[in-house]
N, C-alpha and C positions, 0 to 999 in steps of 0.2 A: 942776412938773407937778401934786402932787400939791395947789396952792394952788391951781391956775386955777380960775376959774370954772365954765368947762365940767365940767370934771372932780367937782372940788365936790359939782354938780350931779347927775352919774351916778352918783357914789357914794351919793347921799342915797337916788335912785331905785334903785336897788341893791339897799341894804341894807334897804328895805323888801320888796322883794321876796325876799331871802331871808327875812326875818321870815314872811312868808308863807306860805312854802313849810313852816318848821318850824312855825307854826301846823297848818299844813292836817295834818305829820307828826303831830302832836297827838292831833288830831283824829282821824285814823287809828286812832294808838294806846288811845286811848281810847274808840272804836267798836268795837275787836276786845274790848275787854276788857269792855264793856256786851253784847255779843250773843255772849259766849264762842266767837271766833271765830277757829282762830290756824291755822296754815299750819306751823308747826313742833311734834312730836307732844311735845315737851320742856316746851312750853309750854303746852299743851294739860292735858298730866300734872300740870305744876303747878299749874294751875284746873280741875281736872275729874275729865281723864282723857283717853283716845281719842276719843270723841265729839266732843269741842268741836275738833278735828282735822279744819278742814272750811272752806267759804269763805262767804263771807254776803254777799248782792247790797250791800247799804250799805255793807260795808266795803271790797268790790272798787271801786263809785263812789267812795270817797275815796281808794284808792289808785290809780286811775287819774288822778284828779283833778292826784295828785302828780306819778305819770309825766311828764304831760302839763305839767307845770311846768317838770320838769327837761329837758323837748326841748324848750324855749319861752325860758325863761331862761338855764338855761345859754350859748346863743349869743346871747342878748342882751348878755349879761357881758362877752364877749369882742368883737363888736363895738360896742359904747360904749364900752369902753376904747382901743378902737385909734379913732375917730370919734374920740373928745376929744383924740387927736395931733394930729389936723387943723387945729386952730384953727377949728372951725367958728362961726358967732353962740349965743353962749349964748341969746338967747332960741327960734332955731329947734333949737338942743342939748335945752332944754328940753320942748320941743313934743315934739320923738321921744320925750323920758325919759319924760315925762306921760301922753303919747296909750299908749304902751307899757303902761306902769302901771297905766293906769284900766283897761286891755281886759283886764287879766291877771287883774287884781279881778272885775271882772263874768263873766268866763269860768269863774273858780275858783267864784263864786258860783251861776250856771248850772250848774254840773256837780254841786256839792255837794247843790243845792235842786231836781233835775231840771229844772230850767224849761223851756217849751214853746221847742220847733223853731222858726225856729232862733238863738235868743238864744245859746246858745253859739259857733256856726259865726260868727255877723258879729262877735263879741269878737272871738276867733282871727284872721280876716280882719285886720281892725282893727289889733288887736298886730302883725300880718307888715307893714302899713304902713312905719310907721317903721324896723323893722330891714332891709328893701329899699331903704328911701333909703339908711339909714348905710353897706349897700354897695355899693351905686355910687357916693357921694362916698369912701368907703375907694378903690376901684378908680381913679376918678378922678385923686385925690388921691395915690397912688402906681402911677398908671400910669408914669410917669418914672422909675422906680426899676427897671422891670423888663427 
């Protein structure tokens, strides 16, 4: 399994998007700490004091940014793992892995850069594409199981 192609394939797609996500964490972290921005009064103390114990619209856009990653990815993870049991065609395995991936980039990029309405919402759209096929061929594909 862990040779197939398909599979291969999702993992590549995958781990870039985890890449991603600890980027964007990054980035996060290193917005709070340019706009002394911190959410815990510990941390705050350690660069400041109580003051810098507060929220900063750019830092909340990047952590939502992230959020929205981990309720996007995260169930992408787990159904391309279970699709790649399928044996489905690596080049339409592809297609989902790809079309996913691009949208998750321009979505993360949209939300980072505010970019006008509504280039976020049609990335979003877009990424839910593919992981609605992967489950109804999942469903499909073990409906005889059930």
């Amino acid at each position: 399994m862990l040779w197939s192609p398909v599979f291969s394939c999702f993992a590549f797609y995958s781990t870039l998007l985890i890449l991603k996500m600890y980027i964007i964490a990054i980035i996060t972290g290193q917005l709070r700490l340019r706009k002394k921005a911190f959410v815990n009064p510990e941390d705050a103390a350690r660069h400041g004091g109580d003051r810098f114990c507060r929220t900063d619209p750019d830092v909340e856009r990047c952590r939502r940014a992230h959020l929205n990653d981990m309720e996007n990815i995260f169930p992408f993870l787990f159904l391309g793992s279970i699709y790649s049991f399928t044996e489905p065609s690596l080049l339409i395995a592809r297609c989902h892995f790809l079309l996913f991936f691009m949208a998750r980039i321009v979505h993360s990029a949209a939300y980072l850069l505010a970019l006008r309405a509504p280039m976020r919402s049609v990335a979003y759209t877009i990424a839910q594409l593919p992981c609605i096929s992967m489950v109804i061929q999942i469903l499909v594909a073990m409906a005889s199981y059930a």
